[in-house]
LOFI-638707 format. One record per residue: z, x, y of N, C-alpha, C in turn. Coordinates in Angstrom, 1 decimal, decimal comma, m for minus. Example, Ala and Ser with C-alpha at 12.3 -4.5 7.8 and 13.67 -1.06 7.14 Angstrom:
2
<rec n_c3="7,8" n_c1="13,2" n_c2="m5,7" ca_c3="7,8" ca_c1="12,3" ca_c2="m4,5" c_c3="7,8" c_c1="13,2" c_c2="m3,3"/>
<rec n_c3="7,1" n_c1="12,8" n_c2="m2,2" ca_c3="7,1" ca_c1="13,7" ca_c2="m1,1" c_c3="7,9" c_c1="12,9" c_c2="0,0"/>
***
This chain:
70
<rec n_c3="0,0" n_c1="0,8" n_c2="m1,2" ca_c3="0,0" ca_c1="0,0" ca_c2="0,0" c_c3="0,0" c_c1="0,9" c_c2="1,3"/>
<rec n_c3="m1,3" n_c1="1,0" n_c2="2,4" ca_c3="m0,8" ca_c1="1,4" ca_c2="3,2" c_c3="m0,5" c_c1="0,8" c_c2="4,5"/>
<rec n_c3="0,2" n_c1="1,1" n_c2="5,6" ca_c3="0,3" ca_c1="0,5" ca_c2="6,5" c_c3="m0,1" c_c1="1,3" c_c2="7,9"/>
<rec n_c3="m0,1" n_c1="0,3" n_c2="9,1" ca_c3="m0,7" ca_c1="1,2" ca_c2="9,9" c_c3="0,4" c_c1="1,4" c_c2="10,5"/>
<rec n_c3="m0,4" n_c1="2,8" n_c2="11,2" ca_c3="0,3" ca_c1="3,5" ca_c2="12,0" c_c3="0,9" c_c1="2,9" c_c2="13,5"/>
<rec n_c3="1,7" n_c1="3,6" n_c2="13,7" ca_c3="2,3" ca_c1="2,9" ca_c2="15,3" c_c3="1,5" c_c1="3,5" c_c2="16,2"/>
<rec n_c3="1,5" n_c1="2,4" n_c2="17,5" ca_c3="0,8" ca_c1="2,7" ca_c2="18,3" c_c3="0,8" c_c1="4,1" c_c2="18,9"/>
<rec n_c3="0,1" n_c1="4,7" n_c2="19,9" ca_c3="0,2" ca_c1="5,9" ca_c2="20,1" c_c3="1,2" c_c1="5,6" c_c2="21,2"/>
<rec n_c3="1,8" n_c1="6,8" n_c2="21,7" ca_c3="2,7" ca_c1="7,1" ca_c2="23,5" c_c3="2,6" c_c1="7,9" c_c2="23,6"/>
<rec n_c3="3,0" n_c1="8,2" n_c2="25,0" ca_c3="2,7" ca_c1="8,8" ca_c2="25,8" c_c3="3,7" c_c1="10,4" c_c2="25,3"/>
<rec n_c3="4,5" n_c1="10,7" n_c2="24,1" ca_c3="4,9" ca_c1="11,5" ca_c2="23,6" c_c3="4,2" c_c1="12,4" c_c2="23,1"/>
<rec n_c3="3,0" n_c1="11,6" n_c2="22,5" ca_c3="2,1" ca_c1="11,8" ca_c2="21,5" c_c3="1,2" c_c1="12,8" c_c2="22,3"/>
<rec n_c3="0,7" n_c1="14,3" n_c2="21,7" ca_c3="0,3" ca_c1="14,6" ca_c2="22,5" c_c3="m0,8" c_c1="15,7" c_c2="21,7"/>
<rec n_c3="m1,9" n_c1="15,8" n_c2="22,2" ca_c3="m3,1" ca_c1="16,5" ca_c2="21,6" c_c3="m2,8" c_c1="17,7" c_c2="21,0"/>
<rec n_c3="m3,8" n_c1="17,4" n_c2="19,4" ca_c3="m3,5" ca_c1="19,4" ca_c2="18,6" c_c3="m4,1" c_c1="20,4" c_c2="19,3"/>
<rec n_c3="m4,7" n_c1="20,1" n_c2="19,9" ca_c3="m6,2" ca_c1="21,3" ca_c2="20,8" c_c3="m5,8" c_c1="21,6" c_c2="22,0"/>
<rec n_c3="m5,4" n_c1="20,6" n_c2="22,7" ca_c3="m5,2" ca_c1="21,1" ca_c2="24,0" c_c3="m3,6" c_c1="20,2" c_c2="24,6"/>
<rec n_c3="m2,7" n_c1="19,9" n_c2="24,1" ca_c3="m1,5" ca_c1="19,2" ca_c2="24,9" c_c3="m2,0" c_c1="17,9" c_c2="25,5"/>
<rec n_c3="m2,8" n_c1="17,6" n_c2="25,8" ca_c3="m3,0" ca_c1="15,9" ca_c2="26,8" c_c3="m2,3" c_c1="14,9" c_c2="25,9"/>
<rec n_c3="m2,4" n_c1="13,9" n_c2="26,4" ca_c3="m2,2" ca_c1="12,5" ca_c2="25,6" c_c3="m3,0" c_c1="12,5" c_c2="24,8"/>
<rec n_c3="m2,1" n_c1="12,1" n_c2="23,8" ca_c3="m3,5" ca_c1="11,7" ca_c2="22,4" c_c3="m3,7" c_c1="10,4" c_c2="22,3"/>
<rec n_c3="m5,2" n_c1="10,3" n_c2="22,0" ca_c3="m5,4" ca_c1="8,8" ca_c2="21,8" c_c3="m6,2" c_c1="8,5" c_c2="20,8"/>
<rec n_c3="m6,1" n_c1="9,5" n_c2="20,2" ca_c3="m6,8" ca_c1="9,5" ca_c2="18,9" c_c3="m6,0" c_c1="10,0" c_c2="17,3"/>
<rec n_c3="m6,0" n_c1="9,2" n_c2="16,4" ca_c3="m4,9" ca_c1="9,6" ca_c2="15,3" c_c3="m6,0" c_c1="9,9" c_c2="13,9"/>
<rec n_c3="m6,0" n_c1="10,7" n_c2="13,3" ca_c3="m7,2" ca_c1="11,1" ca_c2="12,4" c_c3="m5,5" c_c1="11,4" c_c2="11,1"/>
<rec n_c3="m6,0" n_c1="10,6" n_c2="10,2" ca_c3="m4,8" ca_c1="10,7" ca_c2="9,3" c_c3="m5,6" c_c1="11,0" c_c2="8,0"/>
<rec n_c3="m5,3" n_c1="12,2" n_c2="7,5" ca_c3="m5,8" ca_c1="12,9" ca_c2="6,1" c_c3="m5,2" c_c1="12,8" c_c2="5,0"/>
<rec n_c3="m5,3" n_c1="13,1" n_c2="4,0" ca_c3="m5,0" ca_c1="13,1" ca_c2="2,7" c_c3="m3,5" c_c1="13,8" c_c2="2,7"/>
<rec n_c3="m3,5" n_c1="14,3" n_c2="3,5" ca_c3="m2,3" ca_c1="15,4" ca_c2="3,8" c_c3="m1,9" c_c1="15,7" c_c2="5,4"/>
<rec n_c3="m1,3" n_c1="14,7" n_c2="5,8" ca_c3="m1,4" ca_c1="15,0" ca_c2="7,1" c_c3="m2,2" c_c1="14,2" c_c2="8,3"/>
<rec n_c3="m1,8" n_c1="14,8" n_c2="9,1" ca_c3="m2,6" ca_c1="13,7" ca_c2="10,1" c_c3="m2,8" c_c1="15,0" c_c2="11,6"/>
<rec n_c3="m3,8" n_c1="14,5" n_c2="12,1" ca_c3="m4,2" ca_c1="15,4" ca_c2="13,4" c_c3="m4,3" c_c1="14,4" c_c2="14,7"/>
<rec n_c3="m3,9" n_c1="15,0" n_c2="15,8" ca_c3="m3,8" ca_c1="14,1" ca_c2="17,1" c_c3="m4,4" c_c1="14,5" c_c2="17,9"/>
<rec n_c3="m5,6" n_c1="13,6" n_c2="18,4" ca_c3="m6,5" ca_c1="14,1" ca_c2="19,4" c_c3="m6,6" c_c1="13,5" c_c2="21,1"/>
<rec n_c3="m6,9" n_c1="14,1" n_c2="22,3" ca_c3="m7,0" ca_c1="13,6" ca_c2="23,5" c_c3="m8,1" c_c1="12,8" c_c2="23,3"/>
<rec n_c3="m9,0" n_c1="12,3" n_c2="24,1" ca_c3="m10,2" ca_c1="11,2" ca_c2="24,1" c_c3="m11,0" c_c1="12,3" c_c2="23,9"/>
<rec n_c3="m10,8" n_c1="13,9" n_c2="24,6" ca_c3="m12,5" ca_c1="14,2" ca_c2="24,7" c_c3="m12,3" c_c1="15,0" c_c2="23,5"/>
<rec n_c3="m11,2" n_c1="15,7" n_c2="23,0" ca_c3="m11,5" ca_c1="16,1" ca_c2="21,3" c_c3="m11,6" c_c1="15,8" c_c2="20,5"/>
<rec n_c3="m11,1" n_c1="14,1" n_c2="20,6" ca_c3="m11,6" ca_c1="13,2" ca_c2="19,5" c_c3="m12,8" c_c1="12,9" c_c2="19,4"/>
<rec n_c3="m13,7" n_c1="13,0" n_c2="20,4" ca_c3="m15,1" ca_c1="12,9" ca_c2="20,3" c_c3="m16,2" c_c1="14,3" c_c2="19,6"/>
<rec n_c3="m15,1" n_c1="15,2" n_c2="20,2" ca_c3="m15,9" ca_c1="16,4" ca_c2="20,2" c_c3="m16,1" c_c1="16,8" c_c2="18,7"/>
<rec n_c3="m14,6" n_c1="16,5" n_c2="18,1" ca_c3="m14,4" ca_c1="16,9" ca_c2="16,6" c_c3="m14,9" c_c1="16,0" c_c2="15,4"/>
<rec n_c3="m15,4" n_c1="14,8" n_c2="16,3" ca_c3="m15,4" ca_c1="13,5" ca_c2="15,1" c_c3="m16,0" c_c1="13,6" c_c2="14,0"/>
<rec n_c3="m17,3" n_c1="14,5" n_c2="14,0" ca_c3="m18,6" ca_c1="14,9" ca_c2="13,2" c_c3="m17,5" c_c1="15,3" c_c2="12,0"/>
<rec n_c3="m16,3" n_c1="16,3" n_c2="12,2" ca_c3="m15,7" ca_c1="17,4" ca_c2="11,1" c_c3="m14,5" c_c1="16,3" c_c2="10,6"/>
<rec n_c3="m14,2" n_c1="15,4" n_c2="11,6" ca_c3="m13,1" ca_c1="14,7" ca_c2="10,5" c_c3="m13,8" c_c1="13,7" c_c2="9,8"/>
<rec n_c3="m14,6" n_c1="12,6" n_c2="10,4" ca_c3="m15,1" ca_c1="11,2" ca_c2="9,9" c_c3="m15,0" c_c1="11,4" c_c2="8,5"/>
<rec n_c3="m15,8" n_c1="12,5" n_c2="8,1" ca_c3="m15,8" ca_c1="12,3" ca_c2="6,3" c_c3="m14,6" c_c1="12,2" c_c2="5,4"/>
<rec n_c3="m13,6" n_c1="12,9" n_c2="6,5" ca_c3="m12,5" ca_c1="13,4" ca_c2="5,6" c_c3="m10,9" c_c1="12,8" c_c2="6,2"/>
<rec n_c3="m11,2" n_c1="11,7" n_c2="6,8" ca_c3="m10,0" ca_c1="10,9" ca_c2="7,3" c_c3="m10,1" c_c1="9,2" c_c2="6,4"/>
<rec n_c3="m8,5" n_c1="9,2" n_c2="5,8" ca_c3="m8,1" ca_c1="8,4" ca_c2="5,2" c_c3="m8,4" c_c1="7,1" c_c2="6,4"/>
<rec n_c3="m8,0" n_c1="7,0" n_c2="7,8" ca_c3="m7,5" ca_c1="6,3" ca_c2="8,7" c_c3="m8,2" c_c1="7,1" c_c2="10,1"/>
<rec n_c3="m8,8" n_c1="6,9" n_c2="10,8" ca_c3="m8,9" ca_c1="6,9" ca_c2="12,4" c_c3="m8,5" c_c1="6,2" c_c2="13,2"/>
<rec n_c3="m7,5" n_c1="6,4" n_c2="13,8" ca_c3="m6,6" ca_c1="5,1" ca_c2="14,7" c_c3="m7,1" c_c1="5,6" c_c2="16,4"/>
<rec n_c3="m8,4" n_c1="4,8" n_c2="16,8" ca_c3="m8,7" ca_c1="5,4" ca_c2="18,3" c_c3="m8,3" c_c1="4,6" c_c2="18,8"/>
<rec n_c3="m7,2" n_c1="5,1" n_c2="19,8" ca_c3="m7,0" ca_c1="4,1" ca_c2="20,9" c_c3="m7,5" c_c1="4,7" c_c2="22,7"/>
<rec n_c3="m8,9" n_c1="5,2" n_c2="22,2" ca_c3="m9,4" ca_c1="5,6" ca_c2="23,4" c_c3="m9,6" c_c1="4,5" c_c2="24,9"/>
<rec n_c3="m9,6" n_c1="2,9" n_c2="24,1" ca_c3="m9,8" ca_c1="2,3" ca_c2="25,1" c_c3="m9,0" c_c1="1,8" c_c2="25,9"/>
<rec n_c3="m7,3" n_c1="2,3" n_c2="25,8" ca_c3="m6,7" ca_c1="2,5" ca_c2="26,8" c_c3="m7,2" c_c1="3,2" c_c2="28,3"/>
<rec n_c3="m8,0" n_c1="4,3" n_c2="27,7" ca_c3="m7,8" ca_c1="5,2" ca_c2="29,0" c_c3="m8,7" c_c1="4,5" c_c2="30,0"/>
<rec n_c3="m9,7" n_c1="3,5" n_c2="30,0" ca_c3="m9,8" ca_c1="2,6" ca_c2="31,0" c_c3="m9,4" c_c1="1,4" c_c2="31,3"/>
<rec n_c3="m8,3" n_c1="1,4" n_c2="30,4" ca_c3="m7,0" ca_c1="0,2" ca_c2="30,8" c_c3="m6,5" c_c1="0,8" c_c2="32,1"/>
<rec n_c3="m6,1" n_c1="2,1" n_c2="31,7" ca_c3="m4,7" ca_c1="3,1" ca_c2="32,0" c_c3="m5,6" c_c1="3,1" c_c2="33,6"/>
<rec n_c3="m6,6" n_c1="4,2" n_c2="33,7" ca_c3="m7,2" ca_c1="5,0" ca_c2="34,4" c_c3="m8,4" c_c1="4,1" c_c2="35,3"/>
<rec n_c3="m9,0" n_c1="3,0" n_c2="35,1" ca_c3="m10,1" ca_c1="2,3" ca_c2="35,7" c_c3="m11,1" c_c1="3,3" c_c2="35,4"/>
<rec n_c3="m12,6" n_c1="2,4" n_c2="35,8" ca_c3="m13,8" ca_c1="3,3" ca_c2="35,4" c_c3="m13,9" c_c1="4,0" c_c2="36,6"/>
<rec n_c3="m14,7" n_c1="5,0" n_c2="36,6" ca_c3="m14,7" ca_c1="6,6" ca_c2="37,2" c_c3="m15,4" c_c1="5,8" c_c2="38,1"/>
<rec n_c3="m16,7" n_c1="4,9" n_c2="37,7" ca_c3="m17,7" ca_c1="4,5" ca_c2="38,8" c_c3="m16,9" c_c1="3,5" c_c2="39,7"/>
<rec n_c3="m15,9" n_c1="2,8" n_c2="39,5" ca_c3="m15,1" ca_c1="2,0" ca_c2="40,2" c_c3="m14,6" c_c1="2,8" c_c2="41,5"/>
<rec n_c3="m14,4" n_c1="3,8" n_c2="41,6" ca_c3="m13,6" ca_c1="4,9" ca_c2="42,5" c_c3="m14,8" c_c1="4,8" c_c2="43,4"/>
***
């Protein structure tokens, strides 16, 4: 049985570079935490090999508004 993961926060915080993660790539063994733009950059190397991808990228234009809005 699995269950899902908890939401992400603001604790949560990127393997690559420290930002907020908003991206949860959960493996067979483990799990890796991505900001929006690693989780994009890496997706090609996890997709195959993730039990679970939990994106919650669409916060960041909850959070942040669209760029072109500015």
């Amino acid at each position: 049985m699995t269950t899902e993961p908890e939401p992400l926060t603001a604790a949560d915080r990127c393997d690559r570079c420290g930002a907020q993660a908003y991206v949860r790539v959960v493996l067979e063994h483990g799990e890796l935490l991505f900001c929006g733009h690693h989780g994009r950059a890496h997706a090609g190397a996890y997709t195959e090999l993730a039990t679970l991808v939990q994106d919650e990228t669409d916060k960041l234009l909850a959070e942040h508004g669209s760029a072109s809005a500015r």
